[in-house]
N, C-alpha and C positions, 0 to 999 in steps of 0.2 A: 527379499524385499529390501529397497534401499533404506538407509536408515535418514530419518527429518534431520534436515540441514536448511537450517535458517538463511542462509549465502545465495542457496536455491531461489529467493525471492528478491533479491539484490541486486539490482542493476545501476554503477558506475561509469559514469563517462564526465568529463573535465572536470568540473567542481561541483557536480551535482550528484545524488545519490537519492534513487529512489527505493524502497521496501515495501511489499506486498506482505501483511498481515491480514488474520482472523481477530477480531476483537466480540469476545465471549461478552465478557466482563463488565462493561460500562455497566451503570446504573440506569441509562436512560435505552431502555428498549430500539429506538431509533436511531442510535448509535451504533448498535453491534451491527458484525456483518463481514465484510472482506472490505479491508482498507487500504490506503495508500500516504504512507508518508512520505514526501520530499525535501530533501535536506542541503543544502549548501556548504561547503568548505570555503575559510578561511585559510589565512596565513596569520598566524601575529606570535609575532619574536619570534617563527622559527618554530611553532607551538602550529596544529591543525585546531583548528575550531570548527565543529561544524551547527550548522546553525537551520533548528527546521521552518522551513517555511510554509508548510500544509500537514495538515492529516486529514484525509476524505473522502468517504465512502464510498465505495465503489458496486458495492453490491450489498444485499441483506443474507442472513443467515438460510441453506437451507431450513425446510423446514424442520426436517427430523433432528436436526444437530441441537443441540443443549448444555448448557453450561453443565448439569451435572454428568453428563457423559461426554464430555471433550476429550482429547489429549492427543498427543504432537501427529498420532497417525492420522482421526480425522481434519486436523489442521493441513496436514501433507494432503489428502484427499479434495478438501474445499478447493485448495490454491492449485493444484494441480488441474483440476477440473476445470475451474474457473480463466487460469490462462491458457488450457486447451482448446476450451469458448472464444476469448479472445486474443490471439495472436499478435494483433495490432496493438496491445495492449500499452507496452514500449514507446512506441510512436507516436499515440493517442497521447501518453501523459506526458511529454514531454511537448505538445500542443498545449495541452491544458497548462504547464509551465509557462511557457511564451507568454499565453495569456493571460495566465496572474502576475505576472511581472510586467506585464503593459499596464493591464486596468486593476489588481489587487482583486479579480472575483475569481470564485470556483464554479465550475458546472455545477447544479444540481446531480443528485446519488442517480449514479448510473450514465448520465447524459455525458458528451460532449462537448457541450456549450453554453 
């Protein structure tokens, strides 16, 4: 079995950088789930900044998964799964990009638009 590699969820291209997480954790039930954060790079002095400009949802938690029995392997399983479901994933969130940076909105959890 492959060992959980966080990089696995990591997709780069010009100054932008997006991460595919599980979030167990939150306090607010409607929060957890499979997310997506989007992050921008700077430049200043010479120094990389980066700077996030979303985290959000992208899907809810199976149901059987649980905070008290997490850990990296069914994290690797959810995400795994999850973009084997969707392939266009990639594509899709760099749509949703364009258009928070036209209009500042997100799709609603799970949507497109």
């Amino acid at each position: 079995m492959t060992r959980f590699d966080p990089l696995d969820w990591t997709h780069q291209w010009d100054d932008y950088e997006m991460y595919m997480y599980v979030d167990v954790d939150s306090e607010r039930e409607q929060d957890r789930g499979v997310r997506m954060q989007v992050l921008q790079r700077s430049l200043l002095q010479g120094a990389e900044e980066w700077t996030l400009l979303y985290d959000r949802k992208l899907a809810p938690l199976p149901e059987l998964d649980t905070p008290r029995d997490w850990n990296d392997q069914a994290e690797e399983r959810v995400l795994r799964e999850f973009l084997l479901a969707t392939p266009q994933l990639v594509s899709n969130e760099k749509e949703v990009l364009g258009r928070f940076q036209q209009d500042g909105r997100l799709p609603s959890e799970g949507g497109s638009d």
